[in-house]
ZAMARGU-4260 file (C-alpha; in steps of 0.2 Angstrom, whole numbers, plus 5000, padded with zeros to 4 digits):
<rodrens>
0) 5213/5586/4719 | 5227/5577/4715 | 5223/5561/4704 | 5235/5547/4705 | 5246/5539/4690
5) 5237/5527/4679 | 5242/5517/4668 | 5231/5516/4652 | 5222/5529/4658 | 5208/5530/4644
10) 5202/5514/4650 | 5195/5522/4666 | 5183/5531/4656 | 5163/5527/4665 | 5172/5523/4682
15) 5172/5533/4696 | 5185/5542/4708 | 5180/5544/4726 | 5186/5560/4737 | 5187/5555/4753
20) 5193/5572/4761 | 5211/5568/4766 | 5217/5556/4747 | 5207/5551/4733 | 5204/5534/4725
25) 5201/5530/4707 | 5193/5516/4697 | 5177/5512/4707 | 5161/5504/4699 | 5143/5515/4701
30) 5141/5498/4716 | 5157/5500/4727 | 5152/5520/4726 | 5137/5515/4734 | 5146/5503/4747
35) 5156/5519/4752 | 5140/5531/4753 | 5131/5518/4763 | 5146/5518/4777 | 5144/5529/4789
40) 5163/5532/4790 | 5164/5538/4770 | 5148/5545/4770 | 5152/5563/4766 | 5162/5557/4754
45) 5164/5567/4735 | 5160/5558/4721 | 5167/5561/4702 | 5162/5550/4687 | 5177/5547/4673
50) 5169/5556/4659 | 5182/5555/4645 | 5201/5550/4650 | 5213/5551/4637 | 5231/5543/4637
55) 5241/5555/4641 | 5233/5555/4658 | 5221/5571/4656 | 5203/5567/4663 | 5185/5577/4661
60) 5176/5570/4679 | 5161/5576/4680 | 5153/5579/4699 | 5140/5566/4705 | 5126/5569/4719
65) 5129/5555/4731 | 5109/5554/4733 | 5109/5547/4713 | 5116/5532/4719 | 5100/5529/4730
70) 5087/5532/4719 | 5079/5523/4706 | 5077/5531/4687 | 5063/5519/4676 | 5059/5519/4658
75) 5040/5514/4655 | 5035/5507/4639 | 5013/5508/4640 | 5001/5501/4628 | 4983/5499/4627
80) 4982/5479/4621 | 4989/5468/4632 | 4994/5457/4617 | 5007/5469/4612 | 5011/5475/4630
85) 5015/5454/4634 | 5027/5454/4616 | 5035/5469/4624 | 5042/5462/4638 | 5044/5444/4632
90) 5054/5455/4618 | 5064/5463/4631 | 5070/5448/4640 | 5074/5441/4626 | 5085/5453/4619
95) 5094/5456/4639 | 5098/5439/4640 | 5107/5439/4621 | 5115/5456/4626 | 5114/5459/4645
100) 5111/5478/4648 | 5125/5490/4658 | 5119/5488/4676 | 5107/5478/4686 | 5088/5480/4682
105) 5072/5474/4687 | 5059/5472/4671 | 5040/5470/4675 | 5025/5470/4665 | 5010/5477/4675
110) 4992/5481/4673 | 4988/5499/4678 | 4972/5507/4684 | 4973/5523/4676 | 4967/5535/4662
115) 4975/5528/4647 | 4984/5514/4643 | 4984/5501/4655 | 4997/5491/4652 | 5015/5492/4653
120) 5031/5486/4652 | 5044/5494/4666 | 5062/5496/4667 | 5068/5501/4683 | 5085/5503/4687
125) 5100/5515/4698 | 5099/5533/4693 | 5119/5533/4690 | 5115/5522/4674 | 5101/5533/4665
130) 5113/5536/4651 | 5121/5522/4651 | 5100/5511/4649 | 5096/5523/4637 | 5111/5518/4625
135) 5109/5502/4630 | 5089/5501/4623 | 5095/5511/4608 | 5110/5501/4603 | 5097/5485/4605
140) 5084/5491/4594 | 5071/5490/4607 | 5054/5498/4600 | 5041/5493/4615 | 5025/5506/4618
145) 5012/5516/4612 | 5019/5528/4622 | 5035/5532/4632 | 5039/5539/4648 | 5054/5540/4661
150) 5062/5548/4676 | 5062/5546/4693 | 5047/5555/4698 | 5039/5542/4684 | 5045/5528/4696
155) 5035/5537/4710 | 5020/5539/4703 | 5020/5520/4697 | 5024/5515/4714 | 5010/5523/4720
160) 4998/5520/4708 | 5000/5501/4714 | 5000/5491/4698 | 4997/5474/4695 | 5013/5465/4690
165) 5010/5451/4679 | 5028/5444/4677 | 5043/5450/4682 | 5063/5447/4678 | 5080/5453/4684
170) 5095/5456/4673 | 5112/5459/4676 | 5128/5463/4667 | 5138/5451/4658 | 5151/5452/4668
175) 5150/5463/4684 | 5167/5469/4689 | 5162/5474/4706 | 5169/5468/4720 | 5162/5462/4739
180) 5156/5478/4750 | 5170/5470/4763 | 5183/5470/4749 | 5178/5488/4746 | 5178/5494/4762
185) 5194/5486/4766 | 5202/5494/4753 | 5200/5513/4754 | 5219/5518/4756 | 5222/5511/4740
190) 5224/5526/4729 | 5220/5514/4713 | 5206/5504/4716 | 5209/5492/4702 | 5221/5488/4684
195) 5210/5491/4669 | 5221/5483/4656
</rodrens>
């Protein structure tokens, strides 16, 4: 696979490069790769996150399932007092609107019917972007929950278990870079998808 020459090349780091058989592209966002996997023309499509990139052009990419990009990952903050579960989320929104987190999330305080405790505070949110939440929530001191759970299969179960959401909240990145699904699809034979200065 032969990657195109970028300028600044270490500023590509947490995008993506897309392998669409016959060229590549480089400097997608986590949403225009799921543009692509979405069409049925790019579909087959291989997809490679910028890991590290350093200046003088030498990437590490590391392979990305294309079904990641379809399913939901969740981190799941439970208490037993509904007091502190409430100050949880009302502490969580608080703090995603001061610093917004890396990707688009839905937050939801809910009220479970199960063994244990019974309330809690869910962060659900594209799989691509475990890492990148997880630093997020670290980096913002967030402390919510008695206990802690996460994963995929977490969101399932919750899912199923048909809680009782209470409140609710979306949040989105400051400052989305990506682009229109038309834009990105009308742009594939670029091999640089956009200038990170």
């Amino acid at each position: 696979m032969k990657l195109p020459e970028l300028q600044s090349p270490e500023r590509y780091a947490g995008l993506y490069v897309f392998d669409f058989g016959d060229q590549v592209a480089v400097g997608y966002t986590a949403d225009e790769i799921a543009v692509l996997l979405e069409s049925e023309k790019y579909a087959q499509g291989k997809v490679y996150r910028i890991h590290r990139a350093a200046p003088d052009g030498t990437m590490e990419l590391q392979g990305v399932p294309p079904e990641t990009f379809k399913i939901e990952d969740g981190i799941f903050f439970y208490r037993t007092d509904p007091d502190k579960a409430a100050a949880d989320f009302d502490t969580l929104c608080r703090i995603a609107k001061k610093t917004p987190p890396p990707c688009r999330m839905k937050a939801q305080r809910a009220k479970l019917e199960t063994e244990g405790p019974q309330h809690a505070t869910a962060v659900i949110f594209p799989a691509e972007f475990t890492h990148d939440v997880a630093a997020w929530l670290e980096k913002v001191g967030f402390e919510g929950g008695d206990t802690v759970e996460g994963g995929p299969s977490t969101v399932t179960t919750y899912y199923d278990a048909g809680p009782t959401v209470e409140k609710r909240e979306q949040f989105w990145p400051a400052d989305s870079i990506s682009r229109p699904a038309d834009e990105v699809l009308a742009t594939t034979h670029l091999a640089v998808q956009r200038v990170v200065a």
